[in-house]
N, C-alpha and C positions, 0 to 999 in steps of 0.2 A: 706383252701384247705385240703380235707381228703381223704384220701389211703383206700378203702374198700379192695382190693385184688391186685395183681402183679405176672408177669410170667416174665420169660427172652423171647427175641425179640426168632424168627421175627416180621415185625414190623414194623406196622404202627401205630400211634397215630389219633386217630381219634376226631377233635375238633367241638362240638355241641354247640348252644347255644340258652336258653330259654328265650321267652318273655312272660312269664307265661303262657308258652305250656305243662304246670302238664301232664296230660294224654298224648298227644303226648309222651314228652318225655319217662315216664312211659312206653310205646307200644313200643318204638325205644329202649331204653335199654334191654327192655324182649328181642324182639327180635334176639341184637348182642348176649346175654349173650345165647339163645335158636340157634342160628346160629352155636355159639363159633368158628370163624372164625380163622383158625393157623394162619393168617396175621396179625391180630388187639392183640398189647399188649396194649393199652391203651388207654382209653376214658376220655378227657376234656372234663366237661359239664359246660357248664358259666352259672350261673342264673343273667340274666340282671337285674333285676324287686324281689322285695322278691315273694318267693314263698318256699312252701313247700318240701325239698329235696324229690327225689324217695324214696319209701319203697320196703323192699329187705325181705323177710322170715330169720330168723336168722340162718338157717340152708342152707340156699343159697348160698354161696360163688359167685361172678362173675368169667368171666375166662377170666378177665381179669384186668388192674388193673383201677380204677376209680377216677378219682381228680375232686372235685367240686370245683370251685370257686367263691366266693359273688361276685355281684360287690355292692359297693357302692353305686354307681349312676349309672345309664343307659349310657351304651356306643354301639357308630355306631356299626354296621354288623364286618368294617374288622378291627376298632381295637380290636375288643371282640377277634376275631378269630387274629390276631397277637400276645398277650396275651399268649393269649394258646398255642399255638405255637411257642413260645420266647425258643431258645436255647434247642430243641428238639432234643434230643438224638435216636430216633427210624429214620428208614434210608426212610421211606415215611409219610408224613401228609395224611389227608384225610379231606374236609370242607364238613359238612354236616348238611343240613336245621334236623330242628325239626319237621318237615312234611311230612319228607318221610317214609314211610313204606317197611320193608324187608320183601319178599319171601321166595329169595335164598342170597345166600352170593355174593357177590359182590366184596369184595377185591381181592381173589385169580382174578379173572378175571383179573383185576384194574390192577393188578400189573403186572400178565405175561405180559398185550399187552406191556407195558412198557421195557419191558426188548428188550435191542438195543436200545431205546431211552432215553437217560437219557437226553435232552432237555426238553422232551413234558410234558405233563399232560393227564388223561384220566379221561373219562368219562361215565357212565351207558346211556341204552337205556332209557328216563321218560316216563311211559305212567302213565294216570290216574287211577281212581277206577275200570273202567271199562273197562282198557286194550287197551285203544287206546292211540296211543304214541303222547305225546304234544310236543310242538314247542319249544324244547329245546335250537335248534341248531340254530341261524339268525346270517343272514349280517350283518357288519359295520354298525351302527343307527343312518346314517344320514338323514337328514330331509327327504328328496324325499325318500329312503327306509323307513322310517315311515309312511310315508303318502301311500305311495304302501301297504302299511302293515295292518295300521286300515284302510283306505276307500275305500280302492280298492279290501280289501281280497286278494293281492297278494300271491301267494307261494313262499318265499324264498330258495334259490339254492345253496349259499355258505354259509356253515362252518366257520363264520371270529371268532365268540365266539360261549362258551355255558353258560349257566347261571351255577350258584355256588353250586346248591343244593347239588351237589353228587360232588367235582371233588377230584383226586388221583393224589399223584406228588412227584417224591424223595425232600426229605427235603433237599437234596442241589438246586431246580430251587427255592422251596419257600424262604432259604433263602436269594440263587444269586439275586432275585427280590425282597428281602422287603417287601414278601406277600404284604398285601392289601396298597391301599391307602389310608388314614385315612382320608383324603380332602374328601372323597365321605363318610357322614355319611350314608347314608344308600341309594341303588341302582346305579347302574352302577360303582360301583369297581371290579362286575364281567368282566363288559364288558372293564372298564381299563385292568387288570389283563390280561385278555386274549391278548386283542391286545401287549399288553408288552411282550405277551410268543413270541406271535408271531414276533415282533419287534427283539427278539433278537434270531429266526431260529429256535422255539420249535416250536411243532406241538401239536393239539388236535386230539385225538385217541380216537374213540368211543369204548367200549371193547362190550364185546358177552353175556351180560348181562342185565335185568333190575332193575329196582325200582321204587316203586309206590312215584306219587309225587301230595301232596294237598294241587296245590296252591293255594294261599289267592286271589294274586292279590291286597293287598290292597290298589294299586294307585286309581286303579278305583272306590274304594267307599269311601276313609277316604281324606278329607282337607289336614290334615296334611303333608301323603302319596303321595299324589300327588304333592304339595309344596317340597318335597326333590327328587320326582323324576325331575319334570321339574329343580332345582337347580342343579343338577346331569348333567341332561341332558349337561344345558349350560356349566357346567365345562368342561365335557367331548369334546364338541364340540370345544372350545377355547383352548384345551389344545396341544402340541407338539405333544403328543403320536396319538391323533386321526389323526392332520395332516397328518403325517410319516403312519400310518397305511393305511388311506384312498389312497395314494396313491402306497403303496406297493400290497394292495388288491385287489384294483379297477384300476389303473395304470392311475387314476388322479390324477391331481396336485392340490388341493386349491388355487386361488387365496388368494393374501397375506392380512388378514385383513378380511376374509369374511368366512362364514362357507360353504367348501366345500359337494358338493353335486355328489353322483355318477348317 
């Protein structure tokens, strides 16, 4: 782990993590460091996969402070990001893909909506390359709302999660919950996460901002990808939390034994 620069808070820690996204990453650092955001004292960036650290002009200082981490061997989404996040001293986290692209600054927003709610978590507006806002926000992801979803082209209407790309949250909800679930190697620990906030009376707050987001999607084209999401899937569906949510959300009940459907 190495300390390129450091400021005193405020203060958010912000945790990244590369799957040999060199240049992504590369663009997402320029960026915070070109933003210099009074919110963001500090960036964990985890290199999952070896790959070559960012290069920095020697004459460039960041402003803010910067801790690389190796990993060893390749680790899921939320432990990379629990990790980074273990015993954080800055008063907000921040999860954030390697594929989003900054404008504007985004913290300040992040954080004002927050203020009065110290339950919740917040979130950016996502639009793509070309400025149209993607499908950040969906319902509870039970069978019948999937199937409404890819075959029907349905629109969905509530707010039950948002995906992980971009979300903000005082570091006392991430540690009250345990961040991620580490059971879900990779997909749908956003959607655990969330219904968990929501499980125990936080709210998701979308602030007055956005961020550009380039998603892969790589269920849809890689074996592997889709093998952890559909495993995901079934964890999630079989688990207590989905139960308890599905019907706080939806104000069905599951049947005992069965995967409920709204």
């Amino acid at each position: 782990m190495s300390h390129l620069a450091s400021r005193s808070p405020p203060s958010v820690v912000v945790s990244i993590v590369s799957h040999a996204h060199g240049p992504q990453i590369q663009a997402l650092l320029e960026a915070l460091a070109r933003l210099n955001s009074p919110m963001v004292a500090r960036v964990v960036l985890t290199l999952n996969v070896p790959e070559p650290e960012p290069l920095w002009p020697a004459a460039n200082q960041l402003p803010f402070a910067l801790d690389i981490v190796r990993n060893s061997f390749p680790r899921g989404f939320g432990a990379n990001h629990n990790r980074a996040l273990a015993g954080v001293a800055e008063g907000f986290v921040c999860v954030l893909n390697p594929d989003v692209v900054l404008r504007e600054d985004p913290f300040v927003p992040l954080v004002q909506i927050l203020e009065g709610q110290p339950d919740s978590c917040a979130y950016p507006v996502q639009v793509d390359g070309a400025g149209r806002v993607q499908d950040s926000e969906r319902e509870i992801p039970s069978p019948l709302a999937l199937f409404r979803r890819r075959f029907l082209k349905q629109t969905e209407h509530r707010v039950d999660w948002v995906n992980a790309a971009c979300l903000l949250m005082p570091a006392a909800v991430w540690h009250g919950m345990g961040g991620f679930d580490e059971r879900y190697f990779m997909y749908c620990e956003d959607v655990d996460f969330c219904l968990r906030l929501r499980l125990r009376g936080g709210r998701l707050l979308q602030a007055p901002v956005q961020v550009i987001h380039i998603g892969q999607r790589a269920s849809g084209r890689r074996l592997n990808h889709l093998a952890w999401h559909v495993r995901s899937l079934m964890r999630l569906w079989t688990s207590p939390v989905y139960r308890q949510s599905l019907q706080l959300l939806t104000g069905v009940r599951p049947i005992k034994g069965t995967i409920g459907t709204p």
